[in-house]
MIROMAR-473961 format. One record per residue (C-alpha): residue number from 1; residue in three letters; chain; x, y, z. Coordinates in Angstrom, 1 decimal. Layout:
N
<rec pos="NUM" code="ALA" unit="A" x="X" y="Y" z="Z"/>
...
//
This chain:
130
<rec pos="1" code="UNK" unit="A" x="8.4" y="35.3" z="18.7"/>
<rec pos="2" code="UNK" unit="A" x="8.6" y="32.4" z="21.4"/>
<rec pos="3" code="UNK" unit="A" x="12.8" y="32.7" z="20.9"/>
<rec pos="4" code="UNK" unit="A" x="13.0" y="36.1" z="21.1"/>
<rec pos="5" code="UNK" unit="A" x="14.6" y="37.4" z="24.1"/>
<rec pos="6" code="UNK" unit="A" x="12.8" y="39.7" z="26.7"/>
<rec pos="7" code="UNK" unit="A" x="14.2" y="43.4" z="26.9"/>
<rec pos="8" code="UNK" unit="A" x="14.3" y="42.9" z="30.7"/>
<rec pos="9" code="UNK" unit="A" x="15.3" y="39.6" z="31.9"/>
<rec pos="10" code="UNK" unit="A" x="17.4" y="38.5" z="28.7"/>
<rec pos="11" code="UNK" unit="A" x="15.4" y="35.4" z="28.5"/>
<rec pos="12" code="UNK" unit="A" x="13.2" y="33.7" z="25.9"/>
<rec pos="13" code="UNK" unit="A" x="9.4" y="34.6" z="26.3"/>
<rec pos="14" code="UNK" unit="A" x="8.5" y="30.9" z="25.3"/>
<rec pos="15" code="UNK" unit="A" x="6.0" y="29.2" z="24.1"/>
<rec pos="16" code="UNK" unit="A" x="3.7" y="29.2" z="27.3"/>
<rec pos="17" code="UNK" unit="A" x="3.9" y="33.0" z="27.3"/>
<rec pos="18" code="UNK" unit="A" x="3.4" y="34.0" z="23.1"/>
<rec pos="19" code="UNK" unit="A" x="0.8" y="31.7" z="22.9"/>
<rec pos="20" code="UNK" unit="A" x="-2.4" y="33.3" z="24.8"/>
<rec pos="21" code="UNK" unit="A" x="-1.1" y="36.3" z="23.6"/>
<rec pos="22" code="UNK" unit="A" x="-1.7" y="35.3" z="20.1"/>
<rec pos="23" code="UNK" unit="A" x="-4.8" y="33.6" z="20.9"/>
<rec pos="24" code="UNK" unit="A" x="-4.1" y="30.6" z="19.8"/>
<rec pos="25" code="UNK" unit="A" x="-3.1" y="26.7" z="21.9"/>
<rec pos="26" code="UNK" unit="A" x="-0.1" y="25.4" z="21.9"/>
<rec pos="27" code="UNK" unit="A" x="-1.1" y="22.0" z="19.8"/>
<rec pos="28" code="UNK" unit="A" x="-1.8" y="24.1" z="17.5"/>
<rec pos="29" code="UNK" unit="A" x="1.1" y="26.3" z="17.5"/>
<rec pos="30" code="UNK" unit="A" x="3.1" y="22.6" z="17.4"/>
<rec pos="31" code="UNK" unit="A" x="1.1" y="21.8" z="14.9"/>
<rec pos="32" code="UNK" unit="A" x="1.9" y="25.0" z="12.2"/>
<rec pos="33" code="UNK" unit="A" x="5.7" y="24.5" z="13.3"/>
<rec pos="34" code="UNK" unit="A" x="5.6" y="21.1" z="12.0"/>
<rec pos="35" code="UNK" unit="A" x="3.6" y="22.0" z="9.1"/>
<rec pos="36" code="UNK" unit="A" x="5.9" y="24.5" z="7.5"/>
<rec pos="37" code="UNK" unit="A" x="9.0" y="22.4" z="8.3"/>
<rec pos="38" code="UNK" unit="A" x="7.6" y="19.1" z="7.7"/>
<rec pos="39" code="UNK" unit="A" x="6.3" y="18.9" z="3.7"/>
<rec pos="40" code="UNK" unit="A" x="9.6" y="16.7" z="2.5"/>
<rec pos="41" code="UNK" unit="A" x="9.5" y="14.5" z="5.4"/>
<rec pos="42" code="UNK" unit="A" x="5.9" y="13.9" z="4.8"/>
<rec pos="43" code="UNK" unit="A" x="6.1" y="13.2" z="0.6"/>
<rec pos="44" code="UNK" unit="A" x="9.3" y="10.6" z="1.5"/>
<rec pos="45" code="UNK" unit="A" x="7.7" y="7.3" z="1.7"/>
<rec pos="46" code="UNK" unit="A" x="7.6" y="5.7" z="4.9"/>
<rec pos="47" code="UNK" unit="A" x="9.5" y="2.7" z="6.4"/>
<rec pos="48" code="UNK" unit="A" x="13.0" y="1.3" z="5.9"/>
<rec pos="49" code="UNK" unit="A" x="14.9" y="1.9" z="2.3"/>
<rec pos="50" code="UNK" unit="A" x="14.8" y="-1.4" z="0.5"/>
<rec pos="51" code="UNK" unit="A" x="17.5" y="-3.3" z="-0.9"/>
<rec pos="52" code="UNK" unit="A" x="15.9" y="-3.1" z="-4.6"/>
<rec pos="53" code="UNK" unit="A" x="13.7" y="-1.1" z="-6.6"/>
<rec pos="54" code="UNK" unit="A" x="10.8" y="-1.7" z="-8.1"/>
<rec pos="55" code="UNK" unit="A" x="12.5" y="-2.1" z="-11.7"/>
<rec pos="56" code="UNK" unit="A" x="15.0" y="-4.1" z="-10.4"/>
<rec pos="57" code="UNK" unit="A" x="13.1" y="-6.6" z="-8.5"/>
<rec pos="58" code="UNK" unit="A" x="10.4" y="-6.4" z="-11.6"/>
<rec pos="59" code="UNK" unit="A" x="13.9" y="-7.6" z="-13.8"/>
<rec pos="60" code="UNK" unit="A" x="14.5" y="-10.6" z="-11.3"/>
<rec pos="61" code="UNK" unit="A" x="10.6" y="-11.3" z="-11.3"/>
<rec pos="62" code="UNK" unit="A" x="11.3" y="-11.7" z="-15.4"/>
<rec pos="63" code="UNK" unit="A" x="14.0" y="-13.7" z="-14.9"/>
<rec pos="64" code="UNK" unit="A" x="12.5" y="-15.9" z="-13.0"/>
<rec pos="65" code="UNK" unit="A" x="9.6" y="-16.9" z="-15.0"/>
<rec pos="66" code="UNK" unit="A" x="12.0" y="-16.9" z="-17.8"/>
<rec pos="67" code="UNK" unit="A" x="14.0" y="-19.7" z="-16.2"/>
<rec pos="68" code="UNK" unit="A" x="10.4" y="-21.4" z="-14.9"/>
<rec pos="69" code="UNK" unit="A" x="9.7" y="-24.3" z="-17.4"/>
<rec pos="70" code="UNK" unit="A" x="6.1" y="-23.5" z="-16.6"/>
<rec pos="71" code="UNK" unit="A" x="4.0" y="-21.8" z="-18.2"/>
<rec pos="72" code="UNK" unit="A" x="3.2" y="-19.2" z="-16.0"/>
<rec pos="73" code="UNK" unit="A" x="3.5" y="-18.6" z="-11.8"/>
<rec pos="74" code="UNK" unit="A" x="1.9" y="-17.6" z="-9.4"/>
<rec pos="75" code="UNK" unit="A" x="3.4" y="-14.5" z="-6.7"/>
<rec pos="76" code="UNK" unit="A" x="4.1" y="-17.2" z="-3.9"/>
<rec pos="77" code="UNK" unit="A" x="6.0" y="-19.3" z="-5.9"/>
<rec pos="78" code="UNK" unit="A" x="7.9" y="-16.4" z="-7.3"/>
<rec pos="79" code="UNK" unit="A" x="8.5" y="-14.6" z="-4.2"/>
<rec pos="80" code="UNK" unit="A" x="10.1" y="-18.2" z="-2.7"/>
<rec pos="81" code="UNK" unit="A" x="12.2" y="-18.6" z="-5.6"/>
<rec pos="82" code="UNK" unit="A" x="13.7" y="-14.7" z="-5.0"/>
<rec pos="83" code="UNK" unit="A" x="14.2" y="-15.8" z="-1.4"/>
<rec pos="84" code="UNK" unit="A" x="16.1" y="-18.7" z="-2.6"/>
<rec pos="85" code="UNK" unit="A" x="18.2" y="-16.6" z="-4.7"/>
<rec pos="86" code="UNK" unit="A" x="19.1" y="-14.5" z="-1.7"/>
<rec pos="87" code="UNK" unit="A" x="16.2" y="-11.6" z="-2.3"/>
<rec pos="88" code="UNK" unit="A" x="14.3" y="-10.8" z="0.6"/>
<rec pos="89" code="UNK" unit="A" x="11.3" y="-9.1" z="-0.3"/>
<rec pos="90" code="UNK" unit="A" x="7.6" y="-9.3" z="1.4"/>
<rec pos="91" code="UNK" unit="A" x="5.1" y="-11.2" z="-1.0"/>
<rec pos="92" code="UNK" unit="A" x="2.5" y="-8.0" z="-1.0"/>
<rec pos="93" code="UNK" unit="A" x="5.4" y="-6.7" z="-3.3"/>
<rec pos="94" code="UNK" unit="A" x="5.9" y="-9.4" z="-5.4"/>
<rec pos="95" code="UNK" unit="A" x="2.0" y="-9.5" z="-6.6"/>
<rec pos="96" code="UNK" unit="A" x="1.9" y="-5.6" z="-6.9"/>
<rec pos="97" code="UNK" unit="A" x="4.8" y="-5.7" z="-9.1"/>
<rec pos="98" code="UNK" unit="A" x="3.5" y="-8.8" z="-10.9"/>
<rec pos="99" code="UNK" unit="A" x="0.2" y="-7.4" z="-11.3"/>
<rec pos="100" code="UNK" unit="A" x="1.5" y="-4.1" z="-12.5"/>
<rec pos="101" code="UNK" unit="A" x="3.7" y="-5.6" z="-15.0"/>
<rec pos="102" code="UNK" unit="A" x="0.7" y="-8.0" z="-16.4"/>
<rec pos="103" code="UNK" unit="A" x="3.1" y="-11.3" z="-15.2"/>
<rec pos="104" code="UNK" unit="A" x="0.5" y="-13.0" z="-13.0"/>
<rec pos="105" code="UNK" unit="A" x="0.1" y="-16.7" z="-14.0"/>
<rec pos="106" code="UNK" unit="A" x="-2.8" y="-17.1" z="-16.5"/>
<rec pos="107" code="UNK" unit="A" x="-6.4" y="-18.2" z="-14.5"/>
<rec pos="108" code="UNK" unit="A" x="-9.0" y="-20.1" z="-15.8"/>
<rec pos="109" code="UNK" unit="A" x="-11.7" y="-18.2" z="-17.8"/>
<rec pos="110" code="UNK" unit="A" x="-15.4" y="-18.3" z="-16.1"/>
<rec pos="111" code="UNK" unit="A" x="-18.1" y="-20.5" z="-18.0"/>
<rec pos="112" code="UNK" unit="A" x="-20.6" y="-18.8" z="-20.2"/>
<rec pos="113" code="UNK" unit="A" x="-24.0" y="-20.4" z="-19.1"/>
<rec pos="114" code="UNK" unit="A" x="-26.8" y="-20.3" z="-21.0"/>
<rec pos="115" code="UNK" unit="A" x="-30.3" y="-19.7" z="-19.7"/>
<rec pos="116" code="UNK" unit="A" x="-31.8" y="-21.7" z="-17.2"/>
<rec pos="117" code="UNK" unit="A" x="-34.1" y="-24.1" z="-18.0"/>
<rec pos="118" code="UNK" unit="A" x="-35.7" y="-24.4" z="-14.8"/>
<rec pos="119" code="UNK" unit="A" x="-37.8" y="-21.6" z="-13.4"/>
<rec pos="120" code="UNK" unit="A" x="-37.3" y="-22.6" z="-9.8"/>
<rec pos="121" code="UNK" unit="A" x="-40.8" y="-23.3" z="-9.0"/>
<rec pos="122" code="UNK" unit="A" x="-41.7" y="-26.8" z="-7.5"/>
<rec pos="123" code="UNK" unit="A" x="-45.0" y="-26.9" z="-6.9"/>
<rec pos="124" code="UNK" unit="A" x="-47.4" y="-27.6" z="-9.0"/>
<rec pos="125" code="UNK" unit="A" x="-50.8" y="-26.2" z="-10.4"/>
<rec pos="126" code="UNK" unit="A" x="-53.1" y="-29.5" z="-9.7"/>
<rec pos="127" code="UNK" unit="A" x="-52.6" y="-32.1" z="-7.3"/>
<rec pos="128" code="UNK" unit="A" x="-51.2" y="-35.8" z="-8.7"/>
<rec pos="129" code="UNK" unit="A" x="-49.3" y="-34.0" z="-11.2"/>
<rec pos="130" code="UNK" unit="A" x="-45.3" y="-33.9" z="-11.9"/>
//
């Protein structure tokens, strides 16, 4: 309605004009415009296209370790081994894809304690006594 043209004066109404009319503001008339032409900008993911994909970089993650004589690595050292190869890729990256692909170095298990033997108390019930 804003681009159609006015019967008398051959120009646009505009925005300014259709909006009171249809009792609504014009942030929100912005707003529905960008809504109904928007939905396939909005699902893209944001930022600049990488060089890799995630199944890609996962392969050179493999390869990697595979050539490592260690047993297993962490994401730092793997993500300054891919920039040595000539793979620029940020670190948070490198440990999602790690993590998701269950190739994070192995880490040390926690201890099973027992029960305490000590109750925590140090005083005690009569004086002169340990």
């Amino acid at each position: 309605m804003s681009h159609t043209m006015s019967p008398s004066t051959q120009r646009p109404y505009g925005v300014v004009r259709v909006c009171p009319e249809w009792g609504l503001s014009r942030a929100t008339f912005y707003h529905q415009q960008t809504c109904v032409a928007g939905p396939s900008a909005e699902s893209a993911k944001r930022g600049p296209k990488t060089a890799y994909t995630d199944e890609g970089l996962t392969a050179h993650i493999r390869q990697v370790l595979a050539t490592s004589p260690f047993l297993g690595e962490g994401h730092r050292k793997v993500w300054a081994r891919l920039r040595a190869q000539g793979i620029r890729t940020s670190k948070p990256r490198v440990l999602r894809l790690m993590r998701q692909a269950h190739l994070l170095a192995p880490s040390r298990v926690s201890r099973v304690v027992g029960p305490r033997v000590h109750d925590g108390t140090l005083t005690t019930e009569r004086p002169n006594q340990r």
